[in-house]
N, C-alpha and C positions, 0 to 999 in steps of 0.2 A: 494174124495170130495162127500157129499151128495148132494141129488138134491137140498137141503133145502140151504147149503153154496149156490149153482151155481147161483142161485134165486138171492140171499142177492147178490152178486155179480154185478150178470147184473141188476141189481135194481141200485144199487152204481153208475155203469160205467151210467146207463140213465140219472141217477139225475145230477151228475157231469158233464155228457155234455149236458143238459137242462141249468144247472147254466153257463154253460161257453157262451150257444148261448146267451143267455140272454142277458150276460152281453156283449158280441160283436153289440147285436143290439142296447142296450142304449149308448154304446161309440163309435159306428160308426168307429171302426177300422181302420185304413188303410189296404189295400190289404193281405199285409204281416202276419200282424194278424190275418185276417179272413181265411187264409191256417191254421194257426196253432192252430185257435180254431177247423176249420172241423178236422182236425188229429185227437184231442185227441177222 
């Protein structure tokens, strides 16, 4: 892997769990959900 892919990568993983917090705080989850939004 180049450093250039590892980048693009953990770029990817932040966005997509930036979108999942997001969307956990406008729909006020129940408990359950908010474990498996922190997981991912």
């Amino acid at each position: 892997m180049t450093t250039e892919l590892k980048i693009d990568v953990i770029l990817r993983k932040i966005t997509i769990f930036n979108f999942h917090m997001t969307l956990a705080i406008l729909n006020r989850p129940e408990p359950e959900d908010t474990g498996l939004v922190q997981e991912i």
